[in-house]
C-alpha positions in Angstrom: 110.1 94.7 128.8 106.2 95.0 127.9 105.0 94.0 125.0 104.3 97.0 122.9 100.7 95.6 122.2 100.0 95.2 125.7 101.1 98.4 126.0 98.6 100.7 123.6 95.7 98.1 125.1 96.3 98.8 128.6 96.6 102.6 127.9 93.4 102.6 126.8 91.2 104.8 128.8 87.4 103.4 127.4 86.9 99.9 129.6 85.4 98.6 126.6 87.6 99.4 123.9 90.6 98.3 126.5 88.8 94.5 127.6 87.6 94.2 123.6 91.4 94.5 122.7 92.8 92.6 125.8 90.2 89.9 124.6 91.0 89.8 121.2 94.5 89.5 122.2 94.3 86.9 124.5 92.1 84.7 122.1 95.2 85.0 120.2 97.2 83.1 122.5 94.5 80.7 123.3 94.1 79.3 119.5 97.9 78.8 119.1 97.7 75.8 121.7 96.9 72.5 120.2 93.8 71.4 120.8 92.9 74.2 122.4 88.8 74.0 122.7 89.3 70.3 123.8 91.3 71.3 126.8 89.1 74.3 127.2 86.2 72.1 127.6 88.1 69.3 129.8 88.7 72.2 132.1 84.6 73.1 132.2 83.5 69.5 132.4 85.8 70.0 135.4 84.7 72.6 137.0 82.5 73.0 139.7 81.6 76.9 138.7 80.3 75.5 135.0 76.8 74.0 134.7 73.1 74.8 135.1 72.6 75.6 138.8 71.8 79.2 140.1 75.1 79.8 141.0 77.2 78.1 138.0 77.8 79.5 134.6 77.6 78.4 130.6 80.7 80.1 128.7 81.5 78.7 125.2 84.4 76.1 125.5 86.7 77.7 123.2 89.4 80.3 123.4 86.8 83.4 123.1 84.0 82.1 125.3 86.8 81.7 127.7 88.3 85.5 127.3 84.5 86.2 127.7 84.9 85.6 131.6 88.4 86.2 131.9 88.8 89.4 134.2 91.1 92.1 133.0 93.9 91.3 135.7 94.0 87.9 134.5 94.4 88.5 130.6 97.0 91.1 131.2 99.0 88.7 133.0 98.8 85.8 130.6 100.0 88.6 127.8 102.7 90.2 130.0 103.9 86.4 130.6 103.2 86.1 134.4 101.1 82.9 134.2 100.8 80.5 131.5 97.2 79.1 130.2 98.4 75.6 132.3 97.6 78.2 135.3 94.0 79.5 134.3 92.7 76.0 133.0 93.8 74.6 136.7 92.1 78.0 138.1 89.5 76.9 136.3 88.9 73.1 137.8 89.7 74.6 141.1 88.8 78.0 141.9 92.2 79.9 143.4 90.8 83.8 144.0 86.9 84.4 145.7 84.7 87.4 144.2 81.7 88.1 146.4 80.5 90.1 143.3 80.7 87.1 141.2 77.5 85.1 140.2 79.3 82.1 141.1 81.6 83.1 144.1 84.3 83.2 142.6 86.8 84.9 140.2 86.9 82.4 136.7 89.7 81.2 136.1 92.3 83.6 137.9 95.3 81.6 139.4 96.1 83.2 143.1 99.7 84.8 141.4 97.7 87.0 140.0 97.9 90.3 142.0 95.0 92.4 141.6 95.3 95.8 139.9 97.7 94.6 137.2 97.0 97.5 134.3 97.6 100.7 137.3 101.3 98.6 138.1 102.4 98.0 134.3 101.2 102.0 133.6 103.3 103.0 136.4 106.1 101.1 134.7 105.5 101.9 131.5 105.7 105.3 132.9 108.7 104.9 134.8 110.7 103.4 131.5 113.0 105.8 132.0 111.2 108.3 129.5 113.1 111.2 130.4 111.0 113.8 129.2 107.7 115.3 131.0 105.1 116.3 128.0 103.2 118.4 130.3 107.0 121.1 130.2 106.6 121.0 125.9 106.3 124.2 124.5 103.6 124.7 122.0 106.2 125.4 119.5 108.1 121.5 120.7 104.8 120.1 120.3 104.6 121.4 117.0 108.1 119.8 116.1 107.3 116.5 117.2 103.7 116.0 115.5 105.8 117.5 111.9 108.7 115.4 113.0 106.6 112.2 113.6 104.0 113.0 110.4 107.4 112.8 108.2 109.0 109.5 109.6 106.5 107.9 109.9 104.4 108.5 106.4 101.0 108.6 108.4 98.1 111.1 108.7 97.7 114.0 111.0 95.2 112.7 112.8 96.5 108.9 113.5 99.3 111.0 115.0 97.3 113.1 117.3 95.7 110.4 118.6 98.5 108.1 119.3 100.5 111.8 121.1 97.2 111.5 123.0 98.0 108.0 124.2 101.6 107.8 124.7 101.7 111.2 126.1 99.0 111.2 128.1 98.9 114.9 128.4 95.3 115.9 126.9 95.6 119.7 127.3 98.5 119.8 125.3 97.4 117.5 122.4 94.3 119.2 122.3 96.0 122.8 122.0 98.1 122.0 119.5 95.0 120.1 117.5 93.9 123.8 117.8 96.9 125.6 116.6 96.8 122.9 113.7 93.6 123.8 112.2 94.8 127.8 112.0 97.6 127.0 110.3 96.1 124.0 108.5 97.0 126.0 105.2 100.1 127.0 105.9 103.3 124.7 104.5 104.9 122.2 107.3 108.8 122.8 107.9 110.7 119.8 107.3 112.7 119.1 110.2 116.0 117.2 110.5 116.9 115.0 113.4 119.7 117.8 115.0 116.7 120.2 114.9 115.1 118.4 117.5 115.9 118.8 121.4 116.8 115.2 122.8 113.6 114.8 125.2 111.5 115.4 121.6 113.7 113.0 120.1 112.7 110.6 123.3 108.7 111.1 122.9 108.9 110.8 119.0 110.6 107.3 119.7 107.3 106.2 121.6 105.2 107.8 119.1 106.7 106.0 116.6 106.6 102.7 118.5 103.2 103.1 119.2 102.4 103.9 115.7 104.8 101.5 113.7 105.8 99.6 116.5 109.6 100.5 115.9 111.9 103.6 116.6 112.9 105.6 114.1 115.2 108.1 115.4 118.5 106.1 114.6 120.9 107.1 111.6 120.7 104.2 109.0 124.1 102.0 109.9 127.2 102.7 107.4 128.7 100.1 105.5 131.3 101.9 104.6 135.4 101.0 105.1 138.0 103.4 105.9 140.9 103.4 103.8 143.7 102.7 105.7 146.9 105.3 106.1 149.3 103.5 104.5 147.5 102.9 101.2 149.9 103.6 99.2 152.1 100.6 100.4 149.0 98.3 100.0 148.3 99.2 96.3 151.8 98.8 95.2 151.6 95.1 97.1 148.0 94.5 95.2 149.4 95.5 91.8 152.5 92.8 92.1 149.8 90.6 92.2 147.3 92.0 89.7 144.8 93.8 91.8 142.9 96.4 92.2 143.7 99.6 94.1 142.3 98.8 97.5 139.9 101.6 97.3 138.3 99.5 94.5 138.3 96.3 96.7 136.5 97.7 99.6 133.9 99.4 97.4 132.9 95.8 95.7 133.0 94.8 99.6 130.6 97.4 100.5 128.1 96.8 97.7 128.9 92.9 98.1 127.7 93.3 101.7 124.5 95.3 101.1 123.3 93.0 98.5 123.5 89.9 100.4 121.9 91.7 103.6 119.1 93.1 100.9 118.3 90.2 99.1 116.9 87.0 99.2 117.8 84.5 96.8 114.8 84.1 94.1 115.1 81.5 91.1 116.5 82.6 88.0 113.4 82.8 85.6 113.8 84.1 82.2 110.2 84.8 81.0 107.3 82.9 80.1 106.4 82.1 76.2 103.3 83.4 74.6 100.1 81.7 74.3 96.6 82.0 72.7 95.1 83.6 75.7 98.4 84.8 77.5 100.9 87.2 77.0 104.2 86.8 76.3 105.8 88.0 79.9 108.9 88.4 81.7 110.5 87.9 85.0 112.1 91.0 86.4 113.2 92.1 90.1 112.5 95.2 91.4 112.9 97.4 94.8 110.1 96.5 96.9 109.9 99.5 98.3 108.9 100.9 94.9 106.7 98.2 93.7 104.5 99.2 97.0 105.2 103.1 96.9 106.2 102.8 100.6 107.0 106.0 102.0 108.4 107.3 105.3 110.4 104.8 108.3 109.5 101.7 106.7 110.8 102.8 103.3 114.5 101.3 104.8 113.1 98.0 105.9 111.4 97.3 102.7 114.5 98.2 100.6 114.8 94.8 99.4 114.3 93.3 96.3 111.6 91.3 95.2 110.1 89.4 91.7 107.6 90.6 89.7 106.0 89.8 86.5 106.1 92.2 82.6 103.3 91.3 80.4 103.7 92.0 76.7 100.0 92.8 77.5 97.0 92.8 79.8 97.3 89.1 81.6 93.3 88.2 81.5 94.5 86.6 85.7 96.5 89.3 87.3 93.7 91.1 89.3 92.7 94.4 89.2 94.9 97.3 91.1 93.4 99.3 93.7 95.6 102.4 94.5 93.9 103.2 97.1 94.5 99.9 99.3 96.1 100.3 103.0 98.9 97.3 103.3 99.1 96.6 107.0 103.8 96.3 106.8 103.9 93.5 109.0 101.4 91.3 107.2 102.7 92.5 104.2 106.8 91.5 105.1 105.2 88.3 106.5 103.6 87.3 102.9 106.3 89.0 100.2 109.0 86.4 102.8 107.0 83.4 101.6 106.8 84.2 98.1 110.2 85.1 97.6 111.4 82.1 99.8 108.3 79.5 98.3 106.7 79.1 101.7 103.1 78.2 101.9 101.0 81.3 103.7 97.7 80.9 105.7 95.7 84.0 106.5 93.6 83.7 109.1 90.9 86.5 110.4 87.2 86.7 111.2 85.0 87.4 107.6 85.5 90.6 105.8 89.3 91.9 107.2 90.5 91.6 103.8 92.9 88.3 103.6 91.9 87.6 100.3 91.9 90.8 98.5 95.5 91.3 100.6 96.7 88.4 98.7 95.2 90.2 95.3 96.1 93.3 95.7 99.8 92.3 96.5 99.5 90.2 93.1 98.2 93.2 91.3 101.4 95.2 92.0 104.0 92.1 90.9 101.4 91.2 88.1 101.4 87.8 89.4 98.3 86.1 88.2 96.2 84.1 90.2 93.6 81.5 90.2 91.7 81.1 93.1 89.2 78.6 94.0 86.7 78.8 96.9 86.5 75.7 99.3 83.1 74.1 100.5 81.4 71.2 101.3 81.0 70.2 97.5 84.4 70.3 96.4 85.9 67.3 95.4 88.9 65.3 94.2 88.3 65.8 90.5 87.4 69.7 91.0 91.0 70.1 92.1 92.8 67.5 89.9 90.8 66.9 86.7 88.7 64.3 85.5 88.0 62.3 82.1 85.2 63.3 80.1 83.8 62.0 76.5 84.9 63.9 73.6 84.1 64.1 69.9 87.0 63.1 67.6 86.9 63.1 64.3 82.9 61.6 64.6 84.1 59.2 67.6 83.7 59.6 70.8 86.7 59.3 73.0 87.9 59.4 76.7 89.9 62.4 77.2 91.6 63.3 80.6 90.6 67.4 81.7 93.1 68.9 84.0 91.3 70.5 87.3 92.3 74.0 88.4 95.7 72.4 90.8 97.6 71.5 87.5 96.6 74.6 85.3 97.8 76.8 88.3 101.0 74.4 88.8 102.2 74.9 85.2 102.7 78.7 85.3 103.9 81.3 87.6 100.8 81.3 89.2 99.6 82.9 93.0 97.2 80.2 94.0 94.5 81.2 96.6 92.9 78.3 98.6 89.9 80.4 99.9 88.2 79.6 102.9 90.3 75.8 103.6 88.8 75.4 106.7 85.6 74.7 104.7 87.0 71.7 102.7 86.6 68.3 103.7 90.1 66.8 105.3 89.7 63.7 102.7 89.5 65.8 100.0 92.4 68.0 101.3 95.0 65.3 101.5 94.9 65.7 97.9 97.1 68.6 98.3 100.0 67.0 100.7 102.7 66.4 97.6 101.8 70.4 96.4 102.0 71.7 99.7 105.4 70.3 100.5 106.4 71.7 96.8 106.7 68.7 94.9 104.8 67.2 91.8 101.5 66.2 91.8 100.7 62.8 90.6 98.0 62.6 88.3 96.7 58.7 88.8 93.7 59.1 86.6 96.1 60.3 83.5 98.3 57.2 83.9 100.5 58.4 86.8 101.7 62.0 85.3 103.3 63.8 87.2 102.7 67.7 86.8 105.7 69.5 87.9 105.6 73.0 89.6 106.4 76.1 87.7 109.4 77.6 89.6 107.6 80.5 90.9 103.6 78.6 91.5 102.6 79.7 94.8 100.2 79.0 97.2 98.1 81.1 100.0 95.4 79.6 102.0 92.8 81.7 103.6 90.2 80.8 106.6 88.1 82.4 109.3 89.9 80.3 111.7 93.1 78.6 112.7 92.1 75.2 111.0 91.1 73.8 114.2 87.2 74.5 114.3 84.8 77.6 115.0 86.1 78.5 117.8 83.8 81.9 117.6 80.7 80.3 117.5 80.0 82.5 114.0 81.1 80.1 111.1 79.1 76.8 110.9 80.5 74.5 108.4 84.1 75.4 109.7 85.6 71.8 110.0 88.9 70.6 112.0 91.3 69.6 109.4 94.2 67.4 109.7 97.7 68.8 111.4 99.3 67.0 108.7 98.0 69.6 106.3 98.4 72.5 108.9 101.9 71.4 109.5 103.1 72.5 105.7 102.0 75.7 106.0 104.8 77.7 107.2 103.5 81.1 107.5 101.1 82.2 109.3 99.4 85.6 110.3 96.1 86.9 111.4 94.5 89.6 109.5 92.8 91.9 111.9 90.2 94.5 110.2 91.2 98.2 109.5 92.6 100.7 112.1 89.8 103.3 112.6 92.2 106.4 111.2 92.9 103.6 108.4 89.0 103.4 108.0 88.7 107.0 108.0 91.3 107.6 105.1 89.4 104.7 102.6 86.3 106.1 103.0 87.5 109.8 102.3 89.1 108.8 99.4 86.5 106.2 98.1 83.4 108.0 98.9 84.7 111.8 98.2 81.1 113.5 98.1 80.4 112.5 101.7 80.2 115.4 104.2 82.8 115.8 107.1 80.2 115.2 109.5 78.6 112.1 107.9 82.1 110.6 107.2 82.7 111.2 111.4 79.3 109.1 111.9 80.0 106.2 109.6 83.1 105.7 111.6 82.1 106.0 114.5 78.8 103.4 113.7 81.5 100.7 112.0 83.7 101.5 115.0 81.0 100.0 117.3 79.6 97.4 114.6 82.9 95.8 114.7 83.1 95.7 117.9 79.7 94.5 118.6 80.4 91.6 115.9 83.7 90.7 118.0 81.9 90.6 121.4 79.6 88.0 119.6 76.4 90.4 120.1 75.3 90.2 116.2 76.4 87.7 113.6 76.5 90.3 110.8 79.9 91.4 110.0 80.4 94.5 108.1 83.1 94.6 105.6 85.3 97.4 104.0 82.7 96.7 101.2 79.5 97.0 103.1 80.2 100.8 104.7 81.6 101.9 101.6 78.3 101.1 100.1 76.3 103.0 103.0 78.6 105.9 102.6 77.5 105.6 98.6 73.9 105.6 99.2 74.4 108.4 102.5 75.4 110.9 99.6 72.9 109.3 97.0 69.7 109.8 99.4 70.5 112.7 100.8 71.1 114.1 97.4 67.5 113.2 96.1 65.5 113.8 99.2 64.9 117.4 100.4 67.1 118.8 102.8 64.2 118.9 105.3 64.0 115.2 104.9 67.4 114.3 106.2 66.4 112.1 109.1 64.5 109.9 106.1 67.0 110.2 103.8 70.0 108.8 106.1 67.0 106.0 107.1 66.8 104.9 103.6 70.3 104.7 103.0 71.0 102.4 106.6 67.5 100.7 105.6 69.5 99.9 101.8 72.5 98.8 103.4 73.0 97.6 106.4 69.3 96.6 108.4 67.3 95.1 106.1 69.4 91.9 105.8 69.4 91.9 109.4 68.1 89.2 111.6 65.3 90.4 114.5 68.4 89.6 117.0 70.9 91.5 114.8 68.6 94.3 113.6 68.0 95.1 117.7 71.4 95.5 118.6 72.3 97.3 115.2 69.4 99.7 115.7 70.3 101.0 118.8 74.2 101.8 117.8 72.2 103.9 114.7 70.2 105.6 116.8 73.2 106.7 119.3 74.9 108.0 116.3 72.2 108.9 113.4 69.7 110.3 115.7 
């Protein structure tokens, strides 16, 4: 069965959006081996196709200046699970496959299993999954049942699910007429379809749709826990009542709701509520529907039915963050991170700069009103920033030695989200600091005669870092230091935080930036869209964040507001000038320049 990753990445028709997602992918897999970049760079000190000569190259010697010169046939077998990286590092120290075309002679890296034209065989099979339905024999009126059908399931936008029909269906002519039809009846009110309305080979395309989309099915009836009564009841209740119980129909009820409960909910720690202070509120510990808390609509509604804990305040708590309503939770992450605080695992984010990791942790916060305190790691940080340190006092006209907690014990005493921003930055002595917290026990305060500051039952922690912990293994983040597995080991969950879908992109800048024009809105995306990419291929070193195009889309409508409308060329100018090019470098502000002038111009 193919991954259904590998799957939307091999679909992709654009060679460079398909190679930048096989790449990112496959750096993926790299940076999960231990030590990765020091058997990357064993394997180049090996070989004879690395070096300075005419006919050698110089690729990076970590997991993306190795996907760099990784052909495509390669990295889709490594992800389909055809080779293991044990096969391209020996590749690698003796070339396997020759390619004339090749500066050095040979194809990098590719072990000789690997049999050329891998994406045409795995469409063929995706194609031959046993589908059972041809898209090119839909009706315009089927077509119309399954974009409705999916749009309601699923929760998502029109246009995320014309583009993933366009994918999975592969039928253009038919996605494009009904993107036609569409836009006449873009006024009119949507039918709402249930599942026997739709013809079993709709039912069969809306199950990729939704796989492509959510990356589940979502076609199946929810599973009943109910219990039949059995026939002879009566003889059973008069048996039950002998003994002083219940009807049976009463006993298989408290079964059912028994059973839902425990499959629903995941044992938190009974917390009452937390006393008032001078600068805090009284508050109080309640559990609520996830589902709810998070306003999930559509096929994931079901799988976040559980419950989860969240916080009451008496009022405003001066540390829960601020709410954004208009914030786009990616599900997975988000199941990955509610698991940990519900079960008091330690998290750690990891994603290049600006995909949002931190403000995920925040804005997750905001909607339990958890508060947090969250301090950023650097090169300056020490053991007293984190654990306190005694200072002189005045007392009573004498001065006195007087122990002040750091910001590990004030977080530990309360209910507290803790967010360990950017920990790859912090030195690995000063980090060991941390071992007795991260494996949830006290911390040991030896400079206030041994106290031991116990953890509030509900103190969590969250690390976040551009990397895996392990290095720069981009090349972008200087000052990014290895630190100790030790410390890696006791985090227990861990995801990467890619940046924003572009339909995901699309929908926070229409509802952030509301005066932009339709047209302007399409060229924003489409400049971020290649900005990201660029950034990922390592071309510029300027990231651009959900911050930084939401500011150009503010100045877009604030220059073209003041300037006449026969200056528009200026006026966008001004507003790219504002935002994004004059912090450029001259290397940067080339490359960026020419991806504004290919859309702006």
């Amino acid at each position: 069965m193919i991954d259904a990753n590998l799957k939307r990445a091999i679909s992709l028709d654009d060679f460079t959006e398909r190679r930048t997602s096989l790449r990112a992918m496959t750096s993926h897999v790299l940076t999960k081996i231990y030590d990765a970049n020091t058997l990357i760079s064993r394997a180049f000190d090996d070989s004879p196709l690395v070096g300075d000569q005419p006919d050698q190259i110089t690729p990076r010697p970590t997991p993306s200046g190795l996907c760099n010169v990784l052909d495509e046939d390669t990295m889709i077998a490594l992800l389909n699970k055809e080779i293991v990286v044990r096969d391209i590092l020996d590749a690698i120290r003796k070339p396997e496959v020759a390619n004339p075309k090749a500066k050095t002679g040979w194809a990098f890296g590719k072990p000789k299993k690997v049999e050329p034209g891998r994406r045409d065989a795995l469409i063929k099979e995706i194609e031959g999954e046993g589908k059972g339905y041809d898209p090119m024999t839909f009706s315009l009126e089927e077509m119309f049942k399954l974009h409705d059908f999916t749009l309601e399931k699923t929760g998502r936008g029109s246009d995320e699910v014309l583009d993933a029909m366009q994918v999975v269906l592969r039928a253009d002519q038919k996605v494009a007429g009904l993107r036609a039809a569409l836009s006449v009846k873009q006024d009119e009110e949507r039918p709402v379809y249930k599942l026997e309305d739709i013809p079993e080979h709709v039912r069969l395309a809306h199950n990729d749709l939704a796989d492509h989309i959510l990356g589940l099915s979502t076609t199946s009836e929810p599973v009943s826990t109910d219990y039949e009564i059995p026939q002879d009841a009566e003889l059973i209740n008069l048996a039950l009542s002998k003994q002083g119980l219940p009807p049976i129909k009463d006993l298989l009820t408290e079964l059912k709701d028994a059973k839902n409960k425990s499959a629903t909910t995941m044992q938190m720690p009974q917390i009452s509520e937390v006393p008032q202070s001078a600068d805090i509120p009284k508050g109080k510990f309640v559990v609520k529907k996830c589902a709810d808390v998070f306003k999930i609509t559509g096929t994931y509604r079901q799988a976040f039915s559980f419950e989860i804990p969240t916080w009451e305040w008496d009022a405003p708590h001066p540390h829960v963050p601020a709410l954004d309503n208009e914030y786009i939770f990616n599900p997975s992450l988000l199941l990955r991170t509610l698991y940990a605080l519900m079960t008091n695992k330690r998290t750690y984010l990891h994603g290049h700069t600006g995909s949002g990791k931190t403000t995920h942790a925040e804005q997750i916060a905001a909607r339990c009103q958890i508060p947090v305190m969250r301090v950023n790691f650097d090169s300056e940080i020490t053991r007293m920033d984190l654990i306190g340190r005694d200072t002189l006092v005045q007392e009573n006209g004498t001065t006195v030695s007087k122990f002040v907690e750091g910001i590990m014990p004030q977080a530990m005493a309360g209910p507290y989200m803790m967010i360990l921003d950017e920990i790859d930055f912090i030195r690995p002595d000063v980090a060991y600091v941390m071992q007795r917290v991260l494996e949830g026990q006290g911390l040991m305060l030896t400079e206030d005669g041994g106290r031991v500051v116990k953890p509030h039952p509900m103190f969590r922690i969250i690390a976040t870092g551009n990397t895996v912990g392990q290095g720069d293994e981009y090349g972008m983040y200087q000052g990014a230091r290895p630190q100790s597995m030790a410390m890696l080991d006791r985090f227990t969950v861990w995801a990467h935080v890619d940046y924003l879908s572009g339909s995901e992109r699309r929908k926070l800048i229409e509802k952030k930036v509301p005066k932009l024009s339709k047209d302007m809105v399409d060229n924003v995306c489409k400049y971020v869209d290649e900005h990201i990419r660029a950034f990922k291929d390592s071309k510029i070193l300027q990231p651009i964040t959900p911050r930084g195009y939401l500011d150009l889309g503010n100045a877009l409508v604030m220059f073209l507001g003041v300037y006449p409308s026969t200056q528009k060329t200026k006026a966008i100018n001004e507003a790219l000038d504002t935002t994004i090019l004059d912090r450029c470098s001259a290397q940067d502000r080339a490359v960026i320049k020419g991806i504004i002038n290919r859309i702006f111009v």
